[in-house]
FITORTI-265493 format. One record per atom (N, C-alpha, C): x, y, z. Coordinates in pm, whole numbers, padded with zeros to 5 digits, always signed. Each point is the difference from the previous one (the first is absolute). Layout:
<nodes>
XYZ...
</nodes>
This chain:
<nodes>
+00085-00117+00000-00085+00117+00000+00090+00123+00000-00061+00060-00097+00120+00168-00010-00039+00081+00130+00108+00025+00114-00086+00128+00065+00142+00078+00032-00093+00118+00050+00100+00142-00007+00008-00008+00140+00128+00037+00051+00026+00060+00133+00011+00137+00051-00034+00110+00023+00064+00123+00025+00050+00005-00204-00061-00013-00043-00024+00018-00176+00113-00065-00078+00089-00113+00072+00067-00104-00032-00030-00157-00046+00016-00008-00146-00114-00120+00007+00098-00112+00015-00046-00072+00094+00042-00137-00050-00099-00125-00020+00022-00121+00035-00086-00120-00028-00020-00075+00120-00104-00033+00037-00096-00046+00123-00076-00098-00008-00001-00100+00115-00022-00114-00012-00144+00060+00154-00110-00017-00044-00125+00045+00059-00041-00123+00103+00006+00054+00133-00051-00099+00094-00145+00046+00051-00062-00022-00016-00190+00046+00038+00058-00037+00128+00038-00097+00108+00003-00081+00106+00091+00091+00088+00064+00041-00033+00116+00079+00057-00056+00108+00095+00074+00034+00120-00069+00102+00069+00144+00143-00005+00083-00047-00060+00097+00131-00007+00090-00055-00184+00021+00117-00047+00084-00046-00101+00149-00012+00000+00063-00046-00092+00168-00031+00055+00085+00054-00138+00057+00054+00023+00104+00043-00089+00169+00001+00055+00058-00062-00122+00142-00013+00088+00071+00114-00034+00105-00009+00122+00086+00120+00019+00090+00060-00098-00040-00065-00124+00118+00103-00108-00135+00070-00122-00071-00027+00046-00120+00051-00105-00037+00116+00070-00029+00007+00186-00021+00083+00085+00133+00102-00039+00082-00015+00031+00138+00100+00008-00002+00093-00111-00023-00055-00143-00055+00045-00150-00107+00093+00006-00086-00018+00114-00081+00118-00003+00004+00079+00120+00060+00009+00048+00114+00112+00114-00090-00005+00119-00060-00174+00066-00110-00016+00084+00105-00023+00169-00080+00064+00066+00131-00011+00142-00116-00039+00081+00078-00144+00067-00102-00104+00114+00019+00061+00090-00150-00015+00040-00065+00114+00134-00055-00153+00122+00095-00111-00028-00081-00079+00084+00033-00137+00004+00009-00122+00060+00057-00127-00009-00108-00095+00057+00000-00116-00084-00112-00114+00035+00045-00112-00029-00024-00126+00053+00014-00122+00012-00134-00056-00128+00076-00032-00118-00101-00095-00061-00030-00099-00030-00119-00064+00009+00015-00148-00076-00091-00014-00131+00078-00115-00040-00074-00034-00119-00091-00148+00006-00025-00063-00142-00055-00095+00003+00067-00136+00110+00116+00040+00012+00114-00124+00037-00002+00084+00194+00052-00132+00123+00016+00028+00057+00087+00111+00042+00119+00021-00075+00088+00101-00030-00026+00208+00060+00050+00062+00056+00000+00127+00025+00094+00038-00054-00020+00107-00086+00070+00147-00077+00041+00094+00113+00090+00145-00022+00002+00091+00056-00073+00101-00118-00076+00127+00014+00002+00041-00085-00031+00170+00081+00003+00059-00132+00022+00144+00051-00145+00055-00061-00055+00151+00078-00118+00030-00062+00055+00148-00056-00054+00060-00133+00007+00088-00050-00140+00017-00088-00041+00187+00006-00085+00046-00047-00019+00061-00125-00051-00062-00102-00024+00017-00151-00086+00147+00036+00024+00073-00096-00055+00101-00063-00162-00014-00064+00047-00082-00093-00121-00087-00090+00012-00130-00058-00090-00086-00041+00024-00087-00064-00152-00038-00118+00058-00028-00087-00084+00008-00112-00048-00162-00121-00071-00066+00004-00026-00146-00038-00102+00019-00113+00111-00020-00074-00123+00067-00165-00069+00120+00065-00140-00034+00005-00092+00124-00009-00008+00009+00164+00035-00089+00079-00029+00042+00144+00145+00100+00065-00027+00103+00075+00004+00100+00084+00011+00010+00125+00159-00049+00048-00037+00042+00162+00092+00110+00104-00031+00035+00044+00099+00089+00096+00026-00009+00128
</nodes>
């Protein structure tokens, strides 16, 4: 799926299920995003992530619109 970040497009893999979205740290850095925050994640697998939180500007999914 094409979507724009802060008006950077890249390509997106759409989780309906998801309760936060994930972007890794060299796509973030590319759009000059500074983590305001740290969380413990998991995924499908027993397994925990570290991950950092940062605040998009906008984000844009074809015709959908969010801020």
């Amino acid at each position: 799926m094409n979507v724009f970040v802060n008006e950077k497009k890249g390509n997106f893999i759409l989780d309906s299920g998801a309760g936060k979205s994930v972007l890794d740290n060299k796509f973030c850095k590319s759009l000059g995003l500074k983590k305001t925050g740290n969380i413990k994640g998991h995924g499908a697998s027993s397994e925990s992530v570290d991950a950092s939180f940062a605040i998009c500007k906008t984000i844009i999914f074809d015709n959908i619109f969010m801020r």
